[in-house]
Each structure stands twice: as C-alpha cells, then as structure tokens.
C-alpha positions as CSV (number, residue, x, y, z in Angstrom):
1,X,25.2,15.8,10.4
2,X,22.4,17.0,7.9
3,X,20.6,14.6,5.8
4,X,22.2,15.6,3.2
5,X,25.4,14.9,3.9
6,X,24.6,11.6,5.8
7,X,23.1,10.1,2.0
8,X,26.1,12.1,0.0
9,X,28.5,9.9,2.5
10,X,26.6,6.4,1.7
11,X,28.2,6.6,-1.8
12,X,32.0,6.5,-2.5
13,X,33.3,8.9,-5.7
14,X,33.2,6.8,-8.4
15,X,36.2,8.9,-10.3
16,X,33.6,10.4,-13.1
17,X,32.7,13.9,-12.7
18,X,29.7,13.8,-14.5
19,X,28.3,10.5,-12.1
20,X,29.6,11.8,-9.6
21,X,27.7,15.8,-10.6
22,X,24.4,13.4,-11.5
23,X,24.4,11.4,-8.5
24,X,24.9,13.9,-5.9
25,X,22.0,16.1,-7.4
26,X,19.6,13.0,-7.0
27,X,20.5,12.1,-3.7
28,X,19.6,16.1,-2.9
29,X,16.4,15.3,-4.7
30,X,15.4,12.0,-3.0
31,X,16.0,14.2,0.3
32,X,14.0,16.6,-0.6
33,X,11.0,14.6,-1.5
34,X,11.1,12.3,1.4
35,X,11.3,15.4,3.8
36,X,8.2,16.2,1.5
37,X,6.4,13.2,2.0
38,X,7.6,12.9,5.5
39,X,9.8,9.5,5.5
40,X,13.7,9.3,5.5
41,X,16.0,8.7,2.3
42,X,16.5,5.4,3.1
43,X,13.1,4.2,3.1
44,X,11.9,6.5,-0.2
45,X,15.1,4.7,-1.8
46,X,13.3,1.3,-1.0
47,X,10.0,2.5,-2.0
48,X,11.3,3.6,-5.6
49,X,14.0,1.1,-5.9
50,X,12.7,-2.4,-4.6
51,X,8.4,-1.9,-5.3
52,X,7.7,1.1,-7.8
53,X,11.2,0.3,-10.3
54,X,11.0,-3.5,-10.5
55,X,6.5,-2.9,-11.2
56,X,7.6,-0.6,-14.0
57,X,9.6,-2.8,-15.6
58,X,7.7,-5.2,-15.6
59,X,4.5,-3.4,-17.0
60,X,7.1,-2.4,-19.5
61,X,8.0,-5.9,-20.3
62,X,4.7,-7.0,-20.6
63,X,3.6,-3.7,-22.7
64,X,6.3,-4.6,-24.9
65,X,5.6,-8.0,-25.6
66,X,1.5,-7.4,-25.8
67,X,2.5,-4.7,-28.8
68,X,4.4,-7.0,-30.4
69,X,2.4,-9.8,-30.9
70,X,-0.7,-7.0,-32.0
71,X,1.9,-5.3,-34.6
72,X,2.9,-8.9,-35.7
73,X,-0.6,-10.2,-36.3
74,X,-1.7,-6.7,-37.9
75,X,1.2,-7.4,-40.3
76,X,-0.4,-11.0,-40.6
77,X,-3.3,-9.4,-41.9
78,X,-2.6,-7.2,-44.2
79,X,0.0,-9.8,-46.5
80,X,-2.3,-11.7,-46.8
C-alpha cells in the first residue's frame, strides 16, 4: 500500500464532493511535502496541526487584540 493511499483511507467520505475533491488533494500534498522533508504524513500532520496551527492562532489573537487597542486609542486622540 502506497502512502498515498494509506492517508486517503484514514478519512471516511464525508458525502460532499467538493470536501471530499479538497481533502483528498491535501492529503496528496501533505505526502508530498513530508516525503520532501523526509518524515511521514502522520508526523507532518502533528507538526502543522498541534505546534505551528495552534502558534498562529494565537499570534493572530494577540495581533488582533494589540491593533485594536492602537486603532481605539488613535481614535481617542483625534476626538478629542
């Protein structure tokens, strides 16, 4: 069994084509970079998915609140 088809069959058909179309052309594409970087699907799918997504978010988060306390206290500013 190829590696793709071993991470195609961790995934039931969710009844959607387009999921179905979008999920199955990531899964090629997580294969295909962890052959690149020389570690298996399920340990890329960790990497992205547990460390690097949850860190983004929260940078996001944080991002998001730091702008809008700056936008609020340039608006402070300027009405007054």
């Amino acid at each position: 069994m190829s590696e793709y088809e071993r991470a195609l069959s961790t995934m039931g058909d969710s009844g959607i084509t387009w999921i179905d179309i979008i999920f199955r052309w990531c899964v090629v594409l997580l294969v295909d970079v962890a052959e690149l970087l020389g570690i298996s699907y399920e340990a890329l799918n960790v990497y992205l998915f547990v460390f690097l997504l949850p860190i983004a978010l929260l940078c996001s988060g944080l991002m998001n609140i730091y702008l809008f306390k700056r936008f609020r206290d340039e608006v402070g500013k300027t009405s007054v």
